[in-house]
LOPA-263623 format. One record per residue (C-alpha): x, y, z; residue in one letter. Coordinates in Angstrom, 1 decimal, decimal comma. Example, Ala and Ser with C-alpha at 12.3 -4.5 7.8 and 13.67 -1.06 7.14 Angstrom:
% LOPA-263623
REC|12,3|-4,5|7,8|A
REC|13,7|-1,1|7,1|S
This chain:
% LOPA-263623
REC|-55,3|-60,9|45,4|X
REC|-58,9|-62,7|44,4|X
REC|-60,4|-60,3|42,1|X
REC|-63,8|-60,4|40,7|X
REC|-64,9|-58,4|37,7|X
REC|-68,6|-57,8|37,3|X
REC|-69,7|-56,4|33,8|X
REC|-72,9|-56,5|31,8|X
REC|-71,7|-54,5|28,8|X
REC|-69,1|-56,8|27,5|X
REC|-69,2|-54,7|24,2|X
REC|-66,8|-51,8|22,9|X
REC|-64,9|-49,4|25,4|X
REC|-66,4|-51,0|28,8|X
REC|-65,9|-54,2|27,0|X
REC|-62,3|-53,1|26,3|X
REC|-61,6|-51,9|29,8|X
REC|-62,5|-55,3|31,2|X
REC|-60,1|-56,9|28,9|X
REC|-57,2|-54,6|29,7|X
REC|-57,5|-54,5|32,7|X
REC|-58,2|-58,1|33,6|X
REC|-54,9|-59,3|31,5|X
REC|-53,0|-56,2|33,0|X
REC|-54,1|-57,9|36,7|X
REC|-53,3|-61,9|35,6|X
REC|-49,9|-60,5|33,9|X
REC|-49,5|-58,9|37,9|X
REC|-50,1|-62,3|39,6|X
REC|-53,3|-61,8|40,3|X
REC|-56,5|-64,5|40,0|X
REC|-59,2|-62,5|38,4|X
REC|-63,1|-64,0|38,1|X
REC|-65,3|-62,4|35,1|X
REC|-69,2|-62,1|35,6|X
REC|-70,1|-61,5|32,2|X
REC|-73,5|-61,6|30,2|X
REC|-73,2|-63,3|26,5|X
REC|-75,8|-61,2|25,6|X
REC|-74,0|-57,6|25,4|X
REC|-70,3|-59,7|24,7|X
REC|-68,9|-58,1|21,0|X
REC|-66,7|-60,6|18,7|X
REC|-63,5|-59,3|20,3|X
REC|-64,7|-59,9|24,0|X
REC|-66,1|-63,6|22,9|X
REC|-62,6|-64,5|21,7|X
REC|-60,9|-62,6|24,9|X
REC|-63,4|-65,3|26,8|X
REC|-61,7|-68,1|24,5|X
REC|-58,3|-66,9|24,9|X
REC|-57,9|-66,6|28,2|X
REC|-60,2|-69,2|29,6|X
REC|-56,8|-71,1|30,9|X
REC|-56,0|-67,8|32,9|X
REC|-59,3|-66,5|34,4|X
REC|-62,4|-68,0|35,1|X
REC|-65,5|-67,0|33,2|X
REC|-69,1|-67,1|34,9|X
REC|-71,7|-66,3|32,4|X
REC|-74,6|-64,0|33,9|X
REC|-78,4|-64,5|32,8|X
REC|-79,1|-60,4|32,9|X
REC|-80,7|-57,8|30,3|X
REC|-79,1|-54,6|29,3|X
REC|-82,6|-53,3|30,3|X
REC|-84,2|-52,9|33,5|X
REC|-86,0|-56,0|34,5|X
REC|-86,9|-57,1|37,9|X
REC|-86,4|-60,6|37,5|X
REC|-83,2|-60,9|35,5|X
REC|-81,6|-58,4|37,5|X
REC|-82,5|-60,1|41,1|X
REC|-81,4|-63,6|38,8|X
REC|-78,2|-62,1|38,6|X
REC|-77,7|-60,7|41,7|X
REC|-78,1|-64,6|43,2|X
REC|-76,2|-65,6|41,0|X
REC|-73,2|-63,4|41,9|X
REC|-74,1|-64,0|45,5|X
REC|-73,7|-67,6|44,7|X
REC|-70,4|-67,1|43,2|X
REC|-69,0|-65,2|46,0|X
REC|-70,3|-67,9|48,4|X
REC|-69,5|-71,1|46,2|X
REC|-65,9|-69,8|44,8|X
REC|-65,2|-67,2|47,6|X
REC|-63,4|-65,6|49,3|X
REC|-62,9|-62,7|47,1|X
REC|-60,6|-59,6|48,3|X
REC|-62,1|-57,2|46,4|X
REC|-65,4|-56,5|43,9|X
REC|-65,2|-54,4|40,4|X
REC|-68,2|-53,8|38,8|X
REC|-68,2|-51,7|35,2|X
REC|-71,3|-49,6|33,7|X
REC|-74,3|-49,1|35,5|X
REC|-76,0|-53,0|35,7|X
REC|-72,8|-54,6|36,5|X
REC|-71,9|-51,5|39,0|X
REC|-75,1|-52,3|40,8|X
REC|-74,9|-55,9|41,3|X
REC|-71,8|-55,9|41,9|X
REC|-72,4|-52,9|44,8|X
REC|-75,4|-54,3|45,9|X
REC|-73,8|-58,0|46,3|X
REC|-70,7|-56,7|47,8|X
REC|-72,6|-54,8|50,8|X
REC|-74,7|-58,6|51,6|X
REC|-71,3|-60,1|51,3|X
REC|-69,4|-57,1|53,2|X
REC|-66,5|-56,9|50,7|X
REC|-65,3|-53,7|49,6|X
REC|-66,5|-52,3|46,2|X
REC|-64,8|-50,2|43,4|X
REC|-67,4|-48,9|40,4|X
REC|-66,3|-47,5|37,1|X
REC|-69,0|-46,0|35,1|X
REC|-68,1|-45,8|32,2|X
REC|-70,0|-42,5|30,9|X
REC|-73,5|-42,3|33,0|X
REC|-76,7|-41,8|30,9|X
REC|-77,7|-39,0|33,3|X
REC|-74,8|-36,9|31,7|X
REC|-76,4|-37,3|28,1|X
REC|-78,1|-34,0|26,9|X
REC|-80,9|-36,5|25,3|X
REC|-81,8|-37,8|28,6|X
REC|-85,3|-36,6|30,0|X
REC|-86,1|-34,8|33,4|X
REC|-87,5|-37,6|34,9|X
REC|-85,6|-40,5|33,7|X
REC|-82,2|-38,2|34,9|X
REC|-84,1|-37,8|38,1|X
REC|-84,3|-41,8|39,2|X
REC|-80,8|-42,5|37,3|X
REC|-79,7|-39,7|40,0|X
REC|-81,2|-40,9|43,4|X
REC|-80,5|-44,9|42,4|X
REC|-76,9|-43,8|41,4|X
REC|-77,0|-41,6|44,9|X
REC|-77,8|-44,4|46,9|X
REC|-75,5|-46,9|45,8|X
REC|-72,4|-44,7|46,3|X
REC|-73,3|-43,4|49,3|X
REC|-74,7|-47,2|50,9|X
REC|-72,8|-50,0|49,1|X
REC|-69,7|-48,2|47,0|X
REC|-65,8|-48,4|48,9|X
REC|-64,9|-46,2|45,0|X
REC|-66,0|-44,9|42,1|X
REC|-63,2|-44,6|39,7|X
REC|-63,9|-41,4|37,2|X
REC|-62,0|-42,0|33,7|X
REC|-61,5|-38,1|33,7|X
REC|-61,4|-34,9|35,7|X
REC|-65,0|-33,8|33,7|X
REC|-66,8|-36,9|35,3|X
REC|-65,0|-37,0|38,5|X
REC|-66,3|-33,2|38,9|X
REC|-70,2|-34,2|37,4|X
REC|-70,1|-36,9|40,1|X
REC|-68,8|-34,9|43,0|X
REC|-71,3|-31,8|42,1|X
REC|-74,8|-34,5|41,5|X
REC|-73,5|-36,0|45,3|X
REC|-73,1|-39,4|43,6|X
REC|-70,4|-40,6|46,4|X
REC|-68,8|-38,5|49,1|X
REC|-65,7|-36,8|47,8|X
REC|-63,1|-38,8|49,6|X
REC|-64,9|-41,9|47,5|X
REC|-64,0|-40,8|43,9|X
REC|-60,9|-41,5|42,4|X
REC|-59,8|-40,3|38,8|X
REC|-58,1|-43,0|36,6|X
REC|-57,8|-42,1|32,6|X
REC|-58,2|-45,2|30,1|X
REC|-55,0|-45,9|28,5|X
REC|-53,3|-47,8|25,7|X
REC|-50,4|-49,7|25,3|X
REC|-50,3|-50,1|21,8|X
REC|-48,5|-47,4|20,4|X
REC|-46,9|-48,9|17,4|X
REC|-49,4|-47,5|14,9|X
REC|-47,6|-46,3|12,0|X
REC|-46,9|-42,8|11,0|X
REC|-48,8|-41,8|7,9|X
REC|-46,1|-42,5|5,1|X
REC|-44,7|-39,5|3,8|X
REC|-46,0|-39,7|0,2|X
REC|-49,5|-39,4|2,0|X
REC|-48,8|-36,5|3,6|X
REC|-47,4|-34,9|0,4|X
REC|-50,0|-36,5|-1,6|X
REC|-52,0|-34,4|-4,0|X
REC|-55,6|-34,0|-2,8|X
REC|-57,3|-34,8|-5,9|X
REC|-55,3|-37,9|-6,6|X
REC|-56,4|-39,5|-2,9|X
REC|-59,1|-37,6|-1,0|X
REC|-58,7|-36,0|2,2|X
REC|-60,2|-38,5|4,0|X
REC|-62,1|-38,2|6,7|X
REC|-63,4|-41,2|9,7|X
REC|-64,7|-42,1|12,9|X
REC|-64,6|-45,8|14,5|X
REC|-68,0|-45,7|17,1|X
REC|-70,7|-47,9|18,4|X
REC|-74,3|-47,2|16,0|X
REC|-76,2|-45,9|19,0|X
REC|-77,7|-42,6|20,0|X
REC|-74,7|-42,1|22,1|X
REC|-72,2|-42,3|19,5|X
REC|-74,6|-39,5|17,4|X
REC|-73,7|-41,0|13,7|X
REC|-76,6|-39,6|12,0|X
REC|-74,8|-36,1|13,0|X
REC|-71,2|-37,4|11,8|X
REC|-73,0|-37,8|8,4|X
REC|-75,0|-34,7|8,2|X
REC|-71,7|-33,0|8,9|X
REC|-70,3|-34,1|6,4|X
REC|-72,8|-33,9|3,7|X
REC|-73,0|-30,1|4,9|X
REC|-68,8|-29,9|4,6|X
REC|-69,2|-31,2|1,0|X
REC|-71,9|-28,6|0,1|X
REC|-69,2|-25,6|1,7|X
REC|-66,2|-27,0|-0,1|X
REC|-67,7|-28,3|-3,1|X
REC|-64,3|-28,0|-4,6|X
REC|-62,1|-30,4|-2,1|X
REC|-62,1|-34,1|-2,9|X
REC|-63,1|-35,5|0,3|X
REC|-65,1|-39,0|1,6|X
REC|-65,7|-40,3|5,2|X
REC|-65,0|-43,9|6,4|X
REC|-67,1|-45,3|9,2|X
REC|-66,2|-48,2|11,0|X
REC|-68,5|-49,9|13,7|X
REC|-72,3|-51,2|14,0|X
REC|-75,5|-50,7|16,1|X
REC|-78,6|-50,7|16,3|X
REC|-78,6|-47,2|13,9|X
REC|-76,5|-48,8|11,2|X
REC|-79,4|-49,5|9,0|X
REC|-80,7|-45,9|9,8|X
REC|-77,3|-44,3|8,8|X
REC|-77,4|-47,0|5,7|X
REC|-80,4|-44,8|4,6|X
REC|-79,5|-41,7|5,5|X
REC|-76,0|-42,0|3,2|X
REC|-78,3|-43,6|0,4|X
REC|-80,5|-40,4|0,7|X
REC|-77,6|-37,9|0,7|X
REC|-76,6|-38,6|-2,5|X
REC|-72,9|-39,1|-1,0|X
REC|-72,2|-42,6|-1,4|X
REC|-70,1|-42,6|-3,5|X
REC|-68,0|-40,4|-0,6|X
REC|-69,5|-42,1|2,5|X
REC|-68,3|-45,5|3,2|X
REC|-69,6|-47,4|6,3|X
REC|-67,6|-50,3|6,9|X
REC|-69,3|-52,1|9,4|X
REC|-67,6|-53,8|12,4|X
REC|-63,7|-53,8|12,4|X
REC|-62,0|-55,7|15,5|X
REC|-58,5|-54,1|14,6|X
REC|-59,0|-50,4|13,1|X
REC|-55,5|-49,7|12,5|X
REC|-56,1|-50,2|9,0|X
REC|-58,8|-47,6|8,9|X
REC|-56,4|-45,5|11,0|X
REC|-53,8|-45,6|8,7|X
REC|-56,3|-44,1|5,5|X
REC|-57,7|-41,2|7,5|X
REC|-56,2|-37,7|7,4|X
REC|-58,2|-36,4|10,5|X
REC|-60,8|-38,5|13,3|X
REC|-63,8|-37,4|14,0|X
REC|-66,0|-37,7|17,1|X
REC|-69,7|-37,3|17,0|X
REC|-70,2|-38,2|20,7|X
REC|-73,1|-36,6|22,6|X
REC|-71,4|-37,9|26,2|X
REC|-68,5|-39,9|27,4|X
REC|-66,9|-40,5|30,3|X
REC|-63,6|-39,4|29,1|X
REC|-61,4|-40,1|26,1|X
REC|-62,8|-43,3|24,0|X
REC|-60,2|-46,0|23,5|X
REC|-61,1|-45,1|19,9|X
REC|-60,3|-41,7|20,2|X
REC|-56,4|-42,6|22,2|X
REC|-56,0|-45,3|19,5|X
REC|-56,6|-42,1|17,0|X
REC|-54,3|-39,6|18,8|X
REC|-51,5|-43,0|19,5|X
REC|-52,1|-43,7|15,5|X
REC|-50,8|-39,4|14,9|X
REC|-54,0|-38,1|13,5|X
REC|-55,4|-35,3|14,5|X
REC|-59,2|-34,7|16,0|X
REC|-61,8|-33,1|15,8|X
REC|-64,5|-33,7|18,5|X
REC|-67,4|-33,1|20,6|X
REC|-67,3|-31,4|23,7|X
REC|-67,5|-34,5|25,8|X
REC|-65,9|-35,3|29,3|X
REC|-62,2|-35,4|28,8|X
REC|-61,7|-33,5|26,3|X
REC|-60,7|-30,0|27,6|X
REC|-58,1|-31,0|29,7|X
REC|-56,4|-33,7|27,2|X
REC|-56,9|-33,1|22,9|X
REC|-58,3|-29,5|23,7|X
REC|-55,2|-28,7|25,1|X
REC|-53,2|-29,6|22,2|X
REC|-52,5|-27,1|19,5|X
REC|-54,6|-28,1|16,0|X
REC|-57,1|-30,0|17,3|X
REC|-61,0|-28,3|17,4|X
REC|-63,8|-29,2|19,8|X
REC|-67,1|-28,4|19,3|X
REC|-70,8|-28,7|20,6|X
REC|-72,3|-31,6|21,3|X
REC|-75,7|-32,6|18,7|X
REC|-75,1|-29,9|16,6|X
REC|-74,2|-31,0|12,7|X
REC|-73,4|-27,6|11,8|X
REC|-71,1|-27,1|14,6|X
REC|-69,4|-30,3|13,8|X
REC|-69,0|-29,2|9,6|X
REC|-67,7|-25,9|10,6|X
REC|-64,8|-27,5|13,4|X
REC|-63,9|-29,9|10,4|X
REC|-63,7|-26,6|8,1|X
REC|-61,5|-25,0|10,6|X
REC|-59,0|-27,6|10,6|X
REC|-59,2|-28,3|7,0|X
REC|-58,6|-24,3|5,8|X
REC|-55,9|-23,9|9,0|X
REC|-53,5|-24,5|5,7|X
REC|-53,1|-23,6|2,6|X
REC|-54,1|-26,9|0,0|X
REC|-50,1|-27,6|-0,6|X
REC|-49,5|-27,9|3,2|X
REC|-52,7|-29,4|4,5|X
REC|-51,5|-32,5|4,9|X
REC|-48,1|-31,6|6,5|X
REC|-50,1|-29,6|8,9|X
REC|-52,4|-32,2|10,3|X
REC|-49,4|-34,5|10,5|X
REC|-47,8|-32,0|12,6|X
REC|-51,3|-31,8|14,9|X
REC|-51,1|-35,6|14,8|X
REC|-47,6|-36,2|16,1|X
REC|-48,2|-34,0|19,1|X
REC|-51,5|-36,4|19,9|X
REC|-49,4|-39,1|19,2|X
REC|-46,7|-38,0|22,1|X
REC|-49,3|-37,1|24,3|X
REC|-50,4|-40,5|24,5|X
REC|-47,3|-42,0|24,9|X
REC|-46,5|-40,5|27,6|X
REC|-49,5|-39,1|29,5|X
REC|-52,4|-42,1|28,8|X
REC|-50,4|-45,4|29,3|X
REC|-52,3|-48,6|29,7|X
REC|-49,5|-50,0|32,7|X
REC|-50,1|-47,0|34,0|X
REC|-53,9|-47,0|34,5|X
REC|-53,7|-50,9|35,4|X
REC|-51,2|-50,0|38,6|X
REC|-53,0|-47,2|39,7|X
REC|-56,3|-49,3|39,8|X
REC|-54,3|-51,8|41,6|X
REC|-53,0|-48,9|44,1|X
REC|-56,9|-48,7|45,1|X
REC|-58,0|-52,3|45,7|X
REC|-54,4|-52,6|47,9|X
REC|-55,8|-49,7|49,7|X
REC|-59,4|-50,5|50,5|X
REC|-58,3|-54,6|51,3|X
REC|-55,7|-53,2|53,4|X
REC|-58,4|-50,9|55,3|X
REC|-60,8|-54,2|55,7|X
REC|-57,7|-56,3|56,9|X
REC|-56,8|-53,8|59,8|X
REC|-58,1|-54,5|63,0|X
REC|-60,2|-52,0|64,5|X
């Protein structure tokens, strides 16, 4: 098949997606085609470009994260253009919500069937207001009824927000987890987990995106609670990532008086180094679609979690024995699901505990969240819907 990719945020998990998923198709036979805007690409999806240039063909896209009449009808002849100019294409992809809609809206001029993957929709965040959820909700409505073929869901939770807003008709929603392949992160080495606290910290740590999404102001307010509570237990938190709220967070440590204990690390394009310090992973998250890649990477790496109640979670960590979820924007919540994991155990066994809570996440992934097995599955659909197109009528 002729696949083309259409993606505007070419930055963390969406940006990931694309790049598993587009090797996964080239690895498969396939010729993929990547509509992408330099403007939202992070370090590791400039070098995927440079890799793989041989393999798939890159089109850069002049379009805005934000909402702008002219760059988004630029981009939408440019796409056309591409279609016409490099054509035919079997099938369209487009990820997150600006490269979803060109893509849909292109693909219903150029009558090729569609598949969408939001990728966690604003109009699920609790931050969102009344009236910007409202227009999110119709535009969103209009596309999957008028110009989607599928929406693929990255977890029961958004398949089920989807299907009750009447985003797409119910035969048009499909429910494909993220997955990773890469499940040779190392155990944590047995002198850690007998190690005693006050000669190296229980250590704490989250790998996330510095936006109001990701919520890192309330990752660090937890934890400055926690340390007031257990005043008595060495602990300290490790941050990786960056944003446009890293220099806010920057203050916010400074002003703590923690940081000495709070360590933001700044952008790391292979955390398994961080992984392989931290005793238990945090998420702060006020929405997701599903399970982060940096959450699976977490659970694949055999630490245990402690997270928000975003989409995804119930059915997959909150079903595993150890792990806590808790409210979404609330600080105190987040201190007191950390505190419950932390006194599950008595100081001697602690860290034998939350290896144990680890080791199932680590299983879980191996054999329920599979990268090949996401990438054949997504393949099942286009096969599908260009089969449907091909058959006469």
């Amino acid at each position: 098949m002729r696949i083309l990719q259409v993606v505007e945020a070419c930055n963390a998990g969406v940006g990931r997606h694309v790049r598993y998923l587009c090797k996964g198709l080239v690895d498969q036979g396939h010729r993929v085609v990547v509509a992408y805007s330099p403007l939202r690409a992070d370090e590791a999806f400039r070098q995927f470009v440079f890799d793989r240039q041989d393999e798939i063909r890159f089109v850069p896209l002049s379009v805005r994260r934000e909402v702008s009449p002219a760059s988004d009808l630029r981009a939408i002849i440019q796409v056309t253009r591409l279609i016409r100019c490099e054509g035919p294409f079997d099938i369209v992809h487009g990820h997150s919500s600006k490269g979803g809609a060109i893509g849909r809206i292109v693909s219903r001029w150029s009558h090729l069937p569609v598949v969408y993957t939001p990728h966690s929709m604003i109009i699920s965040s609790p931050k969102i207001s009344t009236a910007q959820a409202t227009v999110y909700t119709w535009v969103e409505r209009i596309l999957g009824y008028w110009a989607t073929s599928v929406i693929i869901a990255i977890s029961d939770d958004e398949r089920n927000f989807i299907s009750e807003l009447r985003l797409a008709p119910e035969e048009r929603i499909a429910v494909i987890e993220n997955g990773v392949d890469d499940l040779d992160f190392a155990h944590l080495p047995e002198n850690d987990i007998e190690a005693d606290l006050h000669q190296k910290p229980l250590t704490l740590g989250a790998a996330l995106r510095f936006t109001a999404q990701k919520a890192p102001g309330c990752l660090i307010e937890a934890f400055a609670q926690l340390s007031d509570e257990l005043p008595n237990l060495p602990m300290r938190l490790l941050i990786a990532g960056n944003g446009e709220l890293f220099a806010e967070a920057k203050r916010q440590v400074e002003a703590s008086g923690l940081a000495d204990r709070i360590c933001l690390l700044g952008w790391k394009t292979d955390v398994t180094e961080l992984l392989r310090e931290l005793d238990i992973f945090v998420v702060s998250s006020l929405y997701e679609a599903g399970l982060s890649y940096s959450t699976i990477e977490a659970m694949a790496a055999g630490l245990p979690v402690v997270s928000t109640k975003v989409y995804g979670t119930r059915q997959t960590i909150g079903e595993i024995p150890g792990n806590v979820l808790v409210p979404v924007g609330n600080a105190s919540a987040l201190a007191a699901g950390i505190k419950r994991m932390i006194t599950a155990a008595s100081d001697k066994t602690l860290r034998r505990t939350l290896w144990e809570v680890g080791q199932a996440n680590r299983e879980y992934v191996r054999t329920q969240l599979r990268l090949s097995d996401a990438t054949h599955r997504t393949l099942d659909i286009y096969r599908a819907l260009v089969g449907r197109c091909r058959t006469p009528v």
